[in-house]
GUBARO-501222 format. One record per residue (C-alpha): x, z, y. Coordinates in steps of 0.2 Angstrom, whole numbers, plus 5000, padded with zeros to 4 digits. Layout:
N
X:Z:Y
...
END
This chain:
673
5622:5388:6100
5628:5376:6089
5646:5383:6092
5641:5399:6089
5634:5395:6072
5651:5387:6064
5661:5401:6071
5651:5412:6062
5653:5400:6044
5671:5403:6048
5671:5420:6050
5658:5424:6034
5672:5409:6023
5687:5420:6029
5678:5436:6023
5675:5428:6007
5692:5421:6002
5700:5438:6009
5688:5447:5996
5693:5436:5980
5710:5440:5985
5710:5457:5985
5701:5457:5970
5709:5443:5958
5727:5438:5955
5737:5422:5963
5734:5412:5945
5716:5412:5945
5711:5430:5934
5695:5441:5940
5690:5455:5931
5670:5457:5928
5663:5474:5926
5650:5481:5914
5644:5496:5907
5641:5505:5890
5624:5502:5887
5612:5516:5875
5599:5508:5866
5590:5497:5849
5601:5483:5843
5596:5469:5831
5610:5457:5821
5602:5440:5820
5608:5428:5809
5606:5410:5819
5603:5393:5807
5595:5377:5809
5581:5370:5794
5568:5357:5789
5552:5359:5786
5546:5352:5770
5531:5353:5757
5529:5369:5743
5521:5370:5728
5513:5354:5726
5497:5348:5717
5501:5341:5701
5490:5327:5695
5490:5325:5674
5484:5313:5663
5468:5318:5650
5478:5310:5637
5488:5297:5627
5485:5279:5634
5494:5265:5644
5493:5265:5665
5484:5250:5669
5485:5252:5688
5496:5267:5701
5492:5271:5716
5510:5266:5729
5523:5280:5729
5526:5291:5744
5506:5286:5752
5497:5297:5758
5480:5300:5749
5463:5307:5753
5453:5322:5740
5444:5312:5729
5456:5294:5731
5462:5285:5715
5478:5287:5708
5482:5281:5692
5470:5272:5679
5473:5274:5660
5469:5261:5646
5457:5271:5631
5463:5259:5617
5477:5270:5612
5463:5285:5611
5452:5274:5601
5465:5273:5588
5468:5292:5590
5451:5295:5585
5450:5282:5572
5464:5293:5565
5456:5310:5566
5440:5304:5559
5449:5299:5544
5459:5315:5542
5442:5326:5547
5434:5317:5533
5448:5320:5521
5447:5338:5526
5429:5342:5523
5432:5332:5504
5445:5342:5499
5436:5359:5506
5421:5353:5495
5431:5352:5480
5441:5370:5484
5424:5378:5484
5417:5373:5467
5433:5377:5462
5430:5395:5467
5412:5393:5462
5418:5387:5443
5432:5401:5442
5418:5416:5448
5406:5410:5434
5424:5410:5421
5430:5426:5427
5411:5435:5430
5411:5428:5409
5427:5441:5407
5421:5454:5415
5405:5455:5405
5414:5454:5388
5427:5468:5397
5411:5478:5400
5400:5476:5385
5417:5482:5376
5417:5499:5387
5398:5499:5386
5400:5499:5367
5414:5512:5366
5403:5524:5377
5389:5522:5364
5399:5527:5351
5408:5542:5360
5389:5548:5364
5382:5545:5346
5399:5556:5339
5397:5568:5353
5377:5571:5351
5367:5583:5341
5351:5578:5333
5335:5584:5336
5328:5585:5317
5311:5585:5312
5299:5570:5315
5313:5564:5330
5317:5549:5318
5302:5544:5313
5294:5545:5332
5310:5532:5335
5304:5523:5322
5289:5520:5329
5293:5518:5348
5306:5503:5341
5294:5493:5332
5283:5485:5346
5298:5484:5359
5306:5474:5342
5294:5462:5341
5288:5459:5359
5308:5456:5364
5311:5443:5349
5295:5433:5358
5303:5436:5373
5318:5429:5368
5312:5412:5360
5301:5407:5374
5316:5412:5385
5329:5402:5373
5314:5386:5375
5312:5389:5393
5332:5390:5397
5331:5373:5387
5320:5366:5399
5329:5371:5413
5347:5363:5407
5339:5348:5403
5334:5348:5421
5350:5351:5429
5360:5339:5420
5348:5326:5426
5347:5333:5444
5368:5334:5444
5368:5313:5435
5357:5309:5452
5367:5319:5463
5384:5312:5456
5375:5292:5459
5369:5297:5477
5386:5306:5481
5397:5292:5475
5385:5277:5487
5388:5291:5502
5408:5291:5500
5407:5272:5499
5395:5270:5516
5407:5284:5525
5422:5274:5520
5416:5257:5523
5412:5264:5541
5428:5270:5543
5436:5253:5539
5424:5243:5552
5431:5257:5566
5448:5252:5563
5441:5232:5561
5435:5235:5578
5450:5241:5585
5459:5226:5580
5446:5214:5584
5442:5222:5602
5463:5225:5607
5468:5218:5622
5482:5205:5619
5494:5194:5624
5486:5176:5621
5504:5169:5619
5507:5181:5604
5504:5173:5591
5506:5187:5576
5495:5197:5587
5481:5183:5589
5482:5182:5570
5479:5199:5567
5465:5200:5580
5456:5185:5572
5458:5192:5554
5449:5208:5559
5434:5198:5566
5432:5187:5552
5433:5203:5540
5421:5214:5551
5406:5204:5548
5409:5205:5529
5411:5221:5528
5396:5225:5539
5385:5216:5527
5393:5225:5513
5386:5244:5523
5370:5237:5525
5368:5232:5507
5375:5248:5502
5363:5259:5515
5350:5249:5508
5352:5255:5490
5351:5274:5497
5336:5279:5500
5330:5275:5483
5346:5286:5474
5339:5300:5486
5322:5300:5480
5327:5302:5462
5339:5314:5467
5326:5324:5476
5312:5322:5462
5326:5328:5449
5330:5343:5461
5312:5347:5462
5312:5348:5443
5326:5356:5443
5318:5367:5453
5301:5371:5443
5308:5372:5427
5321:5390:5434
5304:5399:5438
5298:5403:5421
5314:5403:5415
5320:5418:5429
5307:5426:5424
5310:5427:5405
5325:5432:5408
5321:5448:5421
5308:5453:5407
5318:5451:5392
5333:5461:5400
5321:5476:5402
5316:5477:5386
5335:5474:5381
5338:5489:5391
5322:5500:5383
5328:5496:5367
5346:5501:5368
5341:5520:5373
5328:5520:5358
5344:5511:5345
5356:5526:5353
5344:5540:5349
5341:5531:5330
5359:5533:5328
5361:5551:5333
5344:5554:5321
5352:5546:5307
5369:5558:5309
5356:5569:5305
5346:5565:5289
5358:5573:5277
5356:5587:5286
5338:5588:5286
5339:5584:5265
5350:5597:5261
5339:5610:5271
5324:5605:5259
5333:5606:5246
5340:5622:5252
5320:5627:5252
5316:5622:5235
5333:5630:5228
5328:5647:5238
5308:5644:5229
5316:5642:5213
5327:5656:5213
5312:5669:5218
5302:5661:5204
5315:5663:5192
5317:5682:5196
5299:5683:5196
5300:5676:5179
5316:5688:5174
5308:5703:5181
5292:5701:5170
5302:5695:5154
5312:5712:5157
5292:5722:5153
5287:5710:5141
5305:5712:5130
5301:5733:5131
5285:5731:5122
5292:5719:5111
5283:5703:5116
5296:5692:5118
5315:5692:5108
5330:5696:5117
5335:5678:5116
5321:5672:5126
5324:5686:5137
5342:5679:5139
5335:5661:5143
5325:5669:5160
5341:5678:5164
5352:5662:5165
5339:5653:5175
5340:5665:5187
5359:5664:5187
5358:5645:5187
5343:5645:5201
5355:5658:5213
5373:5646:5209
5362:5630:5215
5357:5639:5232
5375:5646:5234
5380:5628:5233
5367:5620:5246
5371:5634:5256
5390:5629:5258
5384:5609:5259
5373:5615:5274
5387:5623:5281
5396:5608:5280
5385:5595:5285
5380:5607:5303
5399:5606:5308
5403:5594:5323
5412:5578:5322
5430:5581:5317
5440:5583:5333
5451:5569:5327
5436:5555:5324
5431:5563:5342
5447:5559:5352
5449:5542:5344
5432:5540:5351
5435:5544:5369
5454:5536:5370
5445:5519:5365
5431:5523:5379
5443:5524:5390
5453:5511:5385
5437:5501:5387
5435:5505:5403
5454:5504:5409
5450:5484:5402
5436:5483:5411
5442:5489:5428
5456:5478:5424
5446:5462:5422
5436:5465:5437
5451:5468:5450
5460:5451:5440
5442:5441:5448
5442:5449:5463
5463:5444:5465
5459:5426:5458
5443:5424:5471
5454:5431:5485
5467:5419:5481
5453:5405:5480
5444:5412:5498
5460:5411:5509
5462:5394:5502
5446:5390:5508
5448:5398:5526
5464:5390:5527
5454:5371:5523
5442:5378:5535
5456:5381:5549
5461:5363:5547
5443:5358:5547
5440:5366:5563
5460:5358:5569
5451:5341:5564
5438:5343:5573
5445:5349:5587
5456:5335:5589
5440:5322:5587
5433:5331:5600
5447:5332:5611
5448:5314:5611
5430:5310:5612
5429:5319:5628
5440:5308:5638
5431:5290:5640
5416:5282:5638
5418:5269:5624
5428:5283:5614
5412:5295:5614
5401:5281:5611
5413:5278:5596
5409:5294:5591
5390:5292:5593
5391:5279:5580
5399:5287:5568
5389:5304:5568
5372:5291:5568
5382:5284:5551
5385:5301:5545
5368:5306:5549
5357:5290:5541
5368:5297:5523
5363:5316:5526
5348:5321:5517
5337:5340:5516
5351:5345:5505
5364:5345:5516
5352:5355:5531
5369:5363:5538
5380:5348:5540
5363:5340:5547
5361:5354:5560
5377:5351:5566
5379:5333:5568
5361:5334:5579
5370:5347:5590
5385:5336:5589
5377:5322:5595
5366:5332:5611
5383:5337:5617
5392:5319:5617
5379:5311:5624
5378:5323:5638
5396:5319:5638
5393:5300:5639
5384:5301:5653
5395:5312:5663
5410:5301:5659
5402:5285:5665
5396:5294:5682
5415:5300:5683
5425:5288:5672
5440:5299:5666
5452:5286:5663
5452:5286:5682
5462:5299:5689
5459:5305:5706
5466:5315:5719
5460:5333:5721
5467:5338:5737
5473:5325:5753
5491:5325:5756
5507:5316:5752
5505:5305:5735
5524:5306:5726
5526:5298:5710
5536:5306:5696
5551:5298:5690
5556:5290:5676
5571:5283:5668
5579:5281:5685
5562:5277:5694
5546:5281:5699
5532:5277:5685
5523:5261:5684
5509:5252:5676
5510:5248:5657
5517:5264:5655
5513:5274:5639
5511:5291:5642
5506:5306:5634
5492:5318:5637
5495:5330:5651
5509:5321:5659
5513:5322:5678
5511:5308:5685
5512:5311:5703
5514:5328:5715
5503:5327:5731
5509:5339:5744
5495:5347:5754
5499:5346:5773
5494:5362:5778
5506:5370:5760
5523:5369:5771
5539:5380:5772
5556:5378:5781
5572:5374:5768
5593:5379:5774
5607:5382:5769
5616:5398:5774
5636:5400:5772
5643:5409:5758
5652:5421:5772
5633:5428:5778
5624:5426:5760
5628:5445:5758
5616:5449:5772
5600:5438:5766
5586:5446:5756
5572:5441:5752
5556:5445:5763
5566:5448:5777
5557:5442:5796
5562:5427:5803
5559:5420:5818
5557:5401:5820
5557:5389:5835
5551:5374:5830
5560:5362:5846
5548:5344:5844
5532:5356:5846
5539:5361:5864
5550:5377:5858
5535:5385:5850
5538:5400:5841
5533:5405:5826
5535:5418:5812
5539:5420:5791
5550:5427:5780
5562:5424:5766
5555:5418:5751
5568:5412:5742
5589:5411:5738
5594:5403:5727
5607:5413:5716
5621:5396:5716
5628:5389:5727
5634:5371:5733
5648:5364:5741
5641:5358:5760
5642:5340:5755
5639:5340:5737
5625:5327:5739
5636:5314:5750
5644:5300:5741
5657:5289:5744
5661:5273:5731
5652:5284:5719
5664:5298:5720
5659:5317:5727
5667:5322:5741
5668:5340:5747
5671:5351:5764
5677:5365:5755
5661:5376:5761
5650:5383:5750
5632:5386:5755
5616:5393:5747
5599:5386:5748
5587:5396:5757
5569:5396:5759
5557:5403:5773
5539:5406:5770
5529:5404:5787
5516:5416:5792
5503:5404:5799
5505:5384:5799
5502:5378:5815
5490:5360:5811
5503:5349:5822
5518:5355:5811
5526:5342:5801
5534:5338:5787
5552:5334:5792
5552:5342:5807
5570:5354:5812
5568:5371:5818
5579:5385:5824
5579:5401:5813
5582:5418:5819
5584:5429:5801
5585:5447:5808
5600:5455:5796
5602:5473:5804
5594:5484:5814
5603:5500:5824
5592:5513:5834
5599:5521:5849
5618:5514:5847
5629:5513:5864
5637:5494:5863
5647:5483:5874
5647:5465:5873
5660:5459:5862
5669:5451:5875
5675:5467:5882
5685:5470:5868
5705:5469:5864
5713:5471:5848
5730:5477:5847
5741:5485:5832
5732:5500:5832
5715:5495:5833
5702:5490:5848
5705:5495:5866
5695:5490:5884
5701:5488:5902
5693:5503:5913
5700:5509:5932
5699:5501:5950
5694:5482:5948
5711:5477:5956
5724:5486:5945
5715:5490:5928
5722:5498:5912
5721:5499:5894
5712:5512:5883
5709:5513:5865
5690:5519:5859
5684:5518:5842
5668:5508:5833
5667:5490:5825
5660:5472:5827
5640:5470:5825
5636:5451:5823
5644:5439:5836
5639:5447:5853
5639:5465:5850
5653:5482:5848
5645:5496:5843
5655:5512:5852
5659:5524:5842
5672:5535:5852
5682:5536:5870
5667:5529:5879
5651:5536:5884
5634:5528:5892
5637:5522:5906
5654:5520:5907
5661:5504:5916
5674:5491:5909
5679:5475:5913
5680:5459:5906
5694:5448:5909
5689:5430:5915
5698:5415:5922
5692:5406:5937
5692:5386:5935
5697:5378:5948
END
């Protein structure tokens, strides 16, 4: 049996090698066959990358200060951990400032609106004279222009005018007494309001000088500084001084208010009658001056009315006369009278009719209008007059415009000023409670006649306390870590930051990458760039988590590129390989919990896609001079044939011509021995 069984080995190994013989050569060449396949074809672009953080978390400070403690670099932090701690004593100082310049501000706003208020009441004083000259050119135009009424119209004037006459000059002096009375009151409410005023500038800036005392005296130092003790222990013997200097002068106060008030309240008493005076004296002004009008268009008409009377008795006269004549005439025919005294009656008629001829032409006179010339001069100068006036008013309203942007412009820095103070106060607790004091200091000097201002520093004061509290509960000088993840500190000056650093507000201080917020960086050769866009699919196998697959796409390519080495050194000079590469990055769809920063994965980027394309692998191909060609025939003897089509990726000929589906070619391949 056992025999039998190696003769058959022999016989199935002679087969074997008979069989390689036929089909190979003598030096070692077989020829494997394969067909043109039909179907979809994808070119993937194969590189290798890193996984590493995106888009990290960056942590700021809330403001100027000094780090007084951070966290290690490169540690990895909890939500909620600390990271850096900021000394307040460059913000106390900050604020200090802006207090200064806040009250500076609100000064010189004070003083820009009585400007404006002093140059309304000088140009309001123009426009009234501009306007009382127009009024009194109308008048005028209207007494030229008018025709009187005659008949007892003058007298009835007369007698309308008499009483208004009398009762406005008793209005007049008891309003002269009263606005007397009144001035008197004002200037002694503005003497009390000066005193009061000039004790409240000296309290605000005695405040502001024990502020900056305290700064000094409550500095952190260097005991081994000298200059700096010095100054330190200057400021606290000074501070106590000038502490009893603001009690003494909050002290004298109250009483500088009280006369203040009492003279306001005076003040205040005295414009009651006077207001009322003066609304009763301008309405008999105004009755007046349509009675004084209709008097001077009567008085155009007296001669008129004389001459018309006159007219009367001249007409009376002359029928008398004739009367006379006419009678005369039948006395002289029965010789009663002489021809001489006959003559006498007839030159009294001729006397009495020349008289009225006369009158009659004076009438005619008097009855004409106003001479077009005297009119026109009348109305040019009314119009003049009103020209002024217009004038007068759009030169106030200019002035007052220029003076009202002035004071929105002091009022934008106001609100700059106070912004900044409250930007400050907002950080830290012994900065707000600075703040506290001084709006309690402003407050004690505030009376009922500053209600505004006094609204506002209540409201003020709700809000920083609420702020106080919330600030010691979460102290913002500590800065915290809002997410857990990888703590990397910025650099600076060569290094990563430290403590007794100043910075600035909202500076980086450090970048904490999220675990779960990765992506996959590489590098792709400038040869295969031209076929990377972004949000193309990618297929990643991720080797440490078993060959796990995952999927993203291309987020990113950067537009230059570098050298493959450009970050090696060597004795401080760049070397170079001569290939250029271009930074890629890969977005992944889903982070896997267990991936990690660091970790190298296998890409698959999918450049190309075919549908329904007949290929052969690209080992089947030959090139020769006139283009590509493939072995086809028997196995043992095969020859050449050119077809047509073109490389697609590493692996893959795309047929194009001379072959069909299904075709078979070989592959030339050398046995190893």
């Amino acid at each position: 049996m056992t025999k039998r069984f190696g003769a058959v080995v022999v016989v199935i190994a002679l087969v074997a090698t008979v069989t390689v013989m036929r089909s190979g050569s003598t030096d070692g060449r077989y020829y494997e066959p394969v067909e043109v396949r039909r179907g979809d074809v994808s070119l993937l672009l194969r590189e290798s990358g890193t996984v590493s953080p995106r888009e990290p978390v960056l942590v700021k400070t809330p403001l100027n200060g000094v780090l007084e403690w951070v966290i290690e670099d490169e540690k990895w932090v909890e939500a909620g951990d600390r990271l850096v701690v900021v000394n307040d004593e460059i913000s106390l100082k900050e604020v200090s400032q802006h207090r200064t310049e806040l009250l500076a501000i609100r000064q010189e706003l004070a003083l820009a609106r009585v400007e404006r208020e002093h140059a309304a009441r000088v140009e309001e004083k123009k426009v009234r004279a501009a306007e009382r000259e127009h009024e009194l050119a109308t008048t005028r135009y209207q007494i030229l222009s008018s025709t009187p009424r005659g008949g007892r119209r003058l007298i009835e004037l007369h007698e309308q005018l008499v009483p208004l006459e009398e009762e406005g000059r008793q209005l007049r002096v008891e309003y002269e007494r009263a606005q007397d009375s009144y001035q008197d009151a004002m200037d002694a409410y503005l003497d009390r309001l000066d005193a009061w005023q000039e004790k409240q500038d000296e309290i605000i800036n005695t405040q502001a000088r024990i502020d900056s005392l305290l700064i000094r005296a409550e500095a952190t130092i260097d005991e081994s500084s000298v200059e700096l003790k010095k100054n330190r222990d200057e400021a606290v013997d000074q501070l106590e001084e000038v502490r009893r200097d603001l009690e003494a002068l909050r002290a004298s106060l109250p009483e500088l208010a009280r006369a203040r008030d009492e003279a306001a309240a005076r003040r205040d008493e005295a414009m009651v009658p006077r207001d009322a005076l003066y609304a009763k004296l301008a309405q008999r002004e105004k009755d007046e001056k349509e009675l004084y009008i209709q008097l001077e268009i009567e008085k155009r008409g007296v001669t008129f009315a004389k001459l018309q009377l006159d007219q009367q008795i001249a007409e009376l006269t002359l029928e008398e006369a004739e009367r006379k004549y006419r009678e005369g005439e039948a006395t002289f025919a029965n010789g009663a009278i002489s021809a001489d005294q006959l003559e006498k009656l007839k030159a009294e008629v001729v006397t009495a009719t020349t008289r009225l001829e006369v009158l009659d032409q004076q009438i005619a006179i008097a009855s004409r209008p106003a001479p077009e010339e005297e009119l026109e001069e009348a109305r040019l100068r009314m119009e003049q007059a009103e020209l002024k006036a217009r004038t007068a008013q759009h030169v106030r309203d200019r002035n007052l415009k220029t003076l009202d942007q002035d004071i929105v412009k002091r009022e934008a820095s106001l609100d700059l000023a106070r912004y900044q103070v409250e930007r400050t106060d907002k950080q830290f607790p012994s900065v707000i409670e600075s703040s506290i004091k001084f709006l309690k200091s402003e407050l004690e000097g505030l009376e009922e006649i500053q209600t505004n201002r006094h609204e506002e520093i209540l409201k003020e004061l709700k809000e920083l306390e609420t702020k106080l509290k919330r600030a010691k509960a979460e102290p913002p000088n500590i800065v915290k870590a809002p997410v857990s993840g990888i703590a990397r500190l910025s650099l600076r000056w060569g290094g990563v930051i430290y403590a007794g650093l100043n910075v600035e507000a909202e500076t980086v201080v450090a970048r904490i990458y999220p675990p779960g917020n990765l992506e996959i960086q590489t590098a792709i050769n400038e040869v295969n760039i031209r076929s990377v866009r972004k949000n193309m699919p990618v297929r990643i196998t991720v080797p440490a988590l078993g060959g796990r697959e995952l999927t993203g796409m291309v987020g990113l390519v950067t537009g230059i590129g570098k050298d493959k080495w450009d970050e090696f050194v060597n004795n401080e000079r760049p070397i170079f390989a001569g290939v250029t590469q271009f930074e890629t990055r890969v977005q992944i769809d889903a982070v896997p919990d267990d991936l990690r920063q660091g970790m190298t994965v296998i890409l698959e980027i999918k450049v190309d896609d075919l549908a329904d394309a007949p290929h052969l692998p690209r080992g089947a191909i030959r090139e020769s001079s006139t283009g590509y060609e493939v072995l086809t025939g028997s196995r043992r003897s095969p020859r050449s044939r050119e077809i047509q089509g073109n490389y697609f990726g590493d692996d893959l000929f795309i047929v194009a011509g001379g072959l069909k589906e299904g075709d078979r070619v070989y592959i030339e391949r050398q046995r190893s021995h």
